[in-house]
C-alpha positions as CSV (number, residue, x, y, z in Angstrom):
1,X,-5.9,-32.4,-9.7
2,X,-4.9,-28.7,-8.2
3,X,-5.0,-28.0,-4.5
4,X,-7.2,-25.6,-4.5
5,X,-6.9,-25.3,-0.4
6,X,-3.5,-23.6,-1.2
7,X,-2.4,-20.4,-1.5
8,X,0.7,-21.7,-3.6
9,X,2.1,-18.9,-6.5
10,X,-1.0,-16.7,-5.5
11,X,-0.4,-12.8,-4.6
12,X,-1.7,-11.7,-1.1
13,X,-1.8,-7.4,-1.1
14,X,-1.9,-6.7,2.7
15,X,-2.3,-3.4,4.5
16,X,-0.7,-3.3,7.7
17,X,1.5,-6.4,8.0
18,X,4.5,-5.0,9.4
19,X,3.2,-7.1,12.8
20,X,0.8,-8.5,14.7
21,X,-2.9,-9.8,12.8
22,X,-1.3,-9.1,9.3
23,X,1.8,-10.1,9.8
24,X,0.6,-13.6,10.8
25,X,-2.0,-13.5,7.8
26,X,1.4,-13.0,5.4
27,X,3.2,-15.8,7.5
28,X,0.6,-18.4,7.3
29,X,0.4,-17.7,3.3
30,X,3.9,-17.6,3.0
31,X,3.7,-21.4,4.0
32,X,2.5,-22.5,1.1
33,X,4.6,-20.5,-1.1
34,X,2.9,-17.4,-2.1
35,X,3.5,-13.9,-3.1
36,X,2.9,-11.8,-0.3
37,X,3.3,-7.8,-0.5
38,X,3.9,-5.8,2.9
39,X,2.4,-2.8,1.9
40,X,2.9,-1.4,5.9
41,X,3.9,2.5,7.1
42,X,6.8,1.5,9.5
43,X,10.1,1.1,7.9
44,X,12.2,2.2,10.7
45,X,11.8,0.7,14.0
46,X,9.0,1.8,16.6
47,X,10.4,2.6,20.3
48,X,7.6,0.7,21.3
49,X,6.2,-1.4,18.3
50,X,8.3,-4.6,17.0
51,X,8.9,-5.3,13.1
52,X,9.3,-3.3,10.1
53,X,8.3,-3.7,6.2
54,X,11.6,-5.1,5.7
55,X,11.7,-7.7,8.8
56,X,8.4,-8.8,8.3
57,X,9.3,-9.2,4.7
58,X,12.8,-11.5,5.9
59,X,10.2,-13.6,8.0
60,X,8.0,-14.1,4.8
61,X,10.7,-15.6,2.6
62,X,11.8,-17.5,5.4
63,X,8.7,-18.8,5.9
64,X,8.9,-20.0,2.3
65,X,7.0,-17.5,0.2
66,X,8.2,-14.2,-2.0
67,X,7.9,-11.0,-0.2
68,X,7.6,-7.3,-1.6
69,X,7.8,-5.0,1.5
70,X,6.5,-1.6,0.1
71,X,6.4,1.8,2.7
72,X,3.0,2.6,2.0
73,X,0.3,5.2,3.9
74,X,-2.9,4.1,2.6
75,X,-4.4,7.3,3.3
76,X,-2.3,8.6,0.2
77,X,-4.5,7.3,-2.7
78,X,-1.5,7.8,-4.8
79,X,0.6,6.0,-2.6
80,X,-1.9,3.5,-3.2
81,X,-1.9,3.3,-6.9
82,X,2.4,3.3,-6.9
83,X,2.3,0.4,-4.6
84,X,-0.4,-2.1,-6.2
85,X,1.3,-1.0,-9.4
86,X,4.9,-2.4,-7.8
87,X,2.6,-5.3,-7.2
88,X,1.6,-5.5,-10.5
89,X,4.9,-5.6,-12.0
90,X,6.9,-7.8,-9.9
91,X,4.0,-10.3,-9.6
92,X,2.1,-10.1,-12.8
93,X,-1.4,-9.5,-10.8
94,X,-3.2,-9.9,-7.4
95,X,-4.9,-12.6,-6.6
96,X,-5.9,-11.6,-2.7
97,X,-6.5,-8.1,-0.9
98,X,-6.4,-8.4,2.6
99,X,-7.7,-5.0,4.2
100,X,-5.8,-5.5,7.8
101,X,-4.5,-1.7,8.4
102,X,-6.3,-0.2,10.9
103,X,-6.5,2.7,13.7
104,X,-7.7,2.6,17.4
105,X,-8.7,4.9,19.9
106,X,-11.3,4.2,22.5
107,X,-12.5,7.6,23.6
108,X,-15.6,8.9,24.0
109,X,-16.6,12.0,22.4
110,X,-15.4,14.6,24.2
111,X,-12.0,12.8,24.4
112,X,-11.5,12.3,20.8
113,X,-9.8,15.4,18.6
114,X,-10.5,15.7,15.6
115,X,-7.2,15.0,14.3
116,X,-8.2,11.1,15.6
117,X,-11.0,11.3,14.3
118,X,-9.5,11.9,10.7
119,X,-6.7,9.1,11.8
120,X,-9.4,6.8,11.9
121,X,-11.6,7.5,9.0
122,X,-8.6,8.4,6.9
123,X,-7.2,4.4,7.6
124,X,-10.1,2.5,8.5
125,X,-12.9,3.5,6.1
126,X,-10.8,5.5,3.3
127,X,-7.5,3.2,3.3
128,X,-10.0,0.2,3.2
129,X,-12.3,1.3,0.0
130,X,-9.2,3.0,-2.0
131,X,-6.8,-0.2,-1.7
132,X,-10.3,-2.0,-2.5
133,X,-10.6,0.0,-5.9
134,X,-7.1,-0.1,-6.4
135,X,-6.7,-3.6,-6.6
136,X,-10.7,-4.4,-8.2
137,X,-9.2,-4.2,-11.9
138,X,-6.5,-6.7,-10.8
139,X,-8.6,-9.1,-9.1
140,X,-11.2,-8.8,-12.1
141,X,-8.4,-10.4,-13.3
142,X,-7.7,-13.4,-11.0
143,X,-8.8,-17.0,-10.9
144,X,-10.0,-16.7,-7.4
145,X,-10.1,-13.1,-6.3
146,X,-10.6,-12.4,-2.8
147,X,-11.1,-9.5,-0.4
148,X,-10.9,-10.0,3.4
149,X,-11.4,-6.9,5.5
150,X,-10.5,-7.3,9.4
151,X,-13.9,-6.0,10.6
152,X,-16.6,-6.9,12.9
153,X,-20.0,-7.9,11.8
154,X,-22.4,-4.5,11.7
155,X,-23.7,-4.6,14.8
156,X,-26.1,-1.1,15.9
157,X,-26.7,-1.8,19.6
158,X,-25.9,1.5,21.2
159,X,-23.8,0.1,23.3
160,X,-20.8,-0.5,20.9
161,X,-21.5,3.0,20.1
162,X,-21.4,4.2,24.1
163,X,-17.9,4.5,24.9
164,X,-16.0,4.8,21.4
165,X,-18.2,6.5,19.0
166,X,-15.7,7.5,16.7
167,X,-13.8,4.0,16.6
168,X,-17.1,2.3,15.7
169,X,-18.0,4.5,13.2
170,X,-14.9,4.4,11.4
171,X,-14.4,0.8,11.8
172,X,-18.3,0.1,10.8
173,X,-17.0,1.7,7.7
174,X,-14.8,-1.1,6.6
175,X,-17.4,-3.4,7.4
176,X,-19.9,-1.5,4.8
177,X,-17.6,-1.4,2.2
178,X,-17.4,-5.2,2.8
179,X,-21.4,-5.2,2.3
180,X,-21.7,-3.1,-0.6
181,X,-18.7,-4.5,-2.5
182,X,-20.4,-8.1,-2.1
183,X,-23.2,-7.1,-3.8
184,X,-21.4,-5.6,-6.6
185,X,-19.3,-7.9,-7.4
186,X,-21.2,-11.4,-6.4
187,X,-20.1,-13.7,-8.9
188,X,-16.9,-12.2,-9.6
189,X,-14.7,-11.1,-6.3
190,X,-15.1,-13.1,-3.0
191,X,-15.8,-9.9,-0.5
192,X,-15.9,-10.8,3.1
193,X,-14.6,-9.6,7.0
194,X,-13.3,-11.1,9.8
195,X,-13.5,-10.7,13.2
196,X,-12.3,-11.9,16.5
197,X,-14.2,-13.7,19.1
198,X,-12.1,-12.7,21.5
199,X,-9.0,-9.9,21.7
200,X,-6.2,-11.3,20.2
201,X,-2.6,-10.7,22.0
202,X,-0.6,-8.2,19.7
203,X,1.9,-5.3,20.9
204,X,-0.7,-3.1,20.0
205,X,-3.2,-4.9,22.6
206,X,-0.5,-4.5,25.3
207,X,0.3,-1.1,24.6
208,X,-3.2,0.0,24.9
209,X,-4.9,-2.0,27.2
210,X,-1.7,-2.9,29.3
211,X,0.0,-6.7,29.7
212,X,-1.7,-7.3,32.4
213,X,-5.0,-8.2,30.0
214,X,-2.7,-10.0,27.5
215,X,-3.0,-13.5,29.1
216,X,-6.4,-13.3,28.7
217,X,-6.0,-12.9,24.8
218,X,-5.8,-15.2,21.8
219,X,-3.0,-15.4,19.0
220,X,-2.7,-13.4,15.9
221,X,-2.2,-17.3,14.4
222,X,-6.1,-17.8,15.3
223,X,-7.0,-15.6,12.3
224,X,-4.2,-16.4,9.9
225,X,-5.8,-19.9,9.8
226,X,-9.1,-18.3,9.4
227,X,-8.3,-16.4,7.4
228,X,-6.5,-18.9,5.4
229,X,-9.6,-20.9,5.1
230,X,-11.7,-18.3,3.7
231,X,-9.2,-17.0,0.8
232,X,-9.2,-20.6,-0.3
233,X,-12.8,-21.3,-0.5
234,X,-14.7,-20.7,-4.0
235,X,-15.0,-16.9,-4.7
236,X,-17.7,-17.1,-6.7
237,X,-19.7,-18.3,-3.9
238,X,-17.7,-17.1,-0.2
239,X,-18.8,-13.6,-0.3
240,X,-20.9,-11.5,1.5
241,X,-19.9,-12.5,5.3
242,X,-19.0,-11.1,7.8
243,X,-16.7,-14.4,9.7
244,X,-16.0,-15.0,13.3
245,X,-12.8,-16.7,13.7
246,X,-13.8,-20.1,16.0
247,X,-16.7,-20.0,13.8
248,X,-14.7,-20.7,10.3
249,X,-12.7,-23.3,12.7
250,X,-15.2,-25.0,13.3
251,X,-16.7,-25.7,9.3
252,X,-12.9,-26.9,9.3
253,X,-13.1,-29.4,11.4
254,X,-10.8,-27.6,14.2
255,X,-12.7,-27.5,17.8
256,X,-9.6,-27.6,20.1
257,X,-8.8,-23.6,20.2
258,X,-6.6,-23.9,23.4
259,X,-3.3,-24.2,21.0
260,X,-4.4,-20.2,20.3
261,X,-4.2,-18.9,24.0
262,X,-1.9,-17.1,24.2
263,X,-1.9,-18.4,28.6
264,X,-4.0,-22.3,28.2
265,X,-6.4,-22.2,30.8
266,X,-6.6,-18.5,31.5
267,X,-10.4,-16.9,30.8
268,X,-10.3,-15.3,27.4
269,X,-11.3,-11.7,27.2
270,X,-14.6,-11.4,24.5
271,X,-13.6,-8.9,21.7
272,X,-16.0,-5.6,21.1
273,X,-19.2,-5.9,18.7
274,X,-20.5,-9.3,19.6
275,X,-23.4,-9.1,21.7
């Protein structure tokens, strides 16, 4: 009988995996021996920013799977359509979109130019819905198809609106292509988010909110397993939610989360959007 809690010979698209969340999503797949495409921005190092396309790809085949770093800008919808056609034809199909690219800035109104602005909604809620369509004819395709967009549940208290309007709107928009799409496609493409319960330790993280918060963080590995445990479920019926990490843990059996600390013992900082 198949293993169907493997991601074995399965194709994994994901946005973003030069490091941190993405990277450990294409890790933990690359375990079991899949396919896993690095569809990232960064092919030359950051001053600031470990990894690159091509050493997250390295990490990947060590890991045990096949990797296909690609540069890609998913703002570029034809950058898009070159790389899942790359996919396409070194893979034969995709079986898994994983919608982890993303951009951050916490200001409030007046502090946010409009160039940010268009950062934001140009990656978070553009990049998320064109690698979406781009890939929906190939997961039609697929045995299992999945989509799993890194996204909080949609959560309209005001005050995840207060200080960062422009961040929650564009990353509320990722979250409503995640409800739309599971309505369209219930039955055919297993459409769901993930979020965080708490912040999880990344170099972004430090950069932006300092290392002096970073002990009070989770690791990136927190949502690779949870993530893991979604893209294997049933397709067919695993759609339409919006996940919280500990919370798909937990349905798996796993309740000792101190292995994901990034300090043991230290008190863990709660993410945004959960009341």
């Amino acid at each position: 009988m198949t293993d169907t809690r493997t991601l074995k010979g399965k194709t994994l698209f994901i946005t973003g995996a030069s490091r941190g969340i993405g990277k450990a999503i294409a890790l933990r797949a690359a375990r079991d021996g899949a396919n896993v495409v690095i569809a990232a921005k960064t092919s030359e190092p950051h001053p600031k920013l470990p990894g690159t396309i091509f050493s997250a790809a390295e990490e990947v085949e060590a890991a045990g799977g096949k990797a296909l770093p690609i540069l890609c800008d998913i703002r570029d919808d034809a950058q898009v359509a070159e790389a899942v056609a790359r996919t396409v034809d070194t893979f034969g199909g995709i079986d898994i979109l994983v919608n982890n690219a993303s951009a951050i800035s916490l200001t409030g109104t007046l502090d946010t130019p409009l160039k940010r602005w268009d950062l934001m909604m140009g990656v978070n809620g553009r990049g998320t819905f064109a690698c979406s369509q781009a890939c929906l004819p190939h997961l039609l395709k697929a045995e299992n198809p999945h989509i799993l967009t890194l996204s909080p549940p949609l959560n309209l208290n005001p005050r995840w609106f207060q200080h960062h309007t422009a961040y929650t709107i564009a990353k509320y928009a990722m979250s409503l292509c995640t409800l739309g799409m599971s309505a369209e496609f219930r039955g055919k493409v297993g459409v769901n988010s993930l979020w965080p319960r708490t912040i999880i330790g990344t170099a972004a993280i430090a950069m932006l909110k300092g290392a002096a918060e970073f002990d009070n963080c989770r690791k990136p590995e927190i949502l690779a397993d949870a993530a893991h445990a979604i893209l294997t479920r049933d397709a067919r019926t695993c759609t339409g939610h919006f996940f919280i990490d500990d919370e798909v843990l937990a349905e798996e059996g796993v309740t000792d989360l101190e292995p994901y600390a990034v300090k043991p013992g230290a008190p863990l900082a709660p993410d945004i959007f959960l009341d």
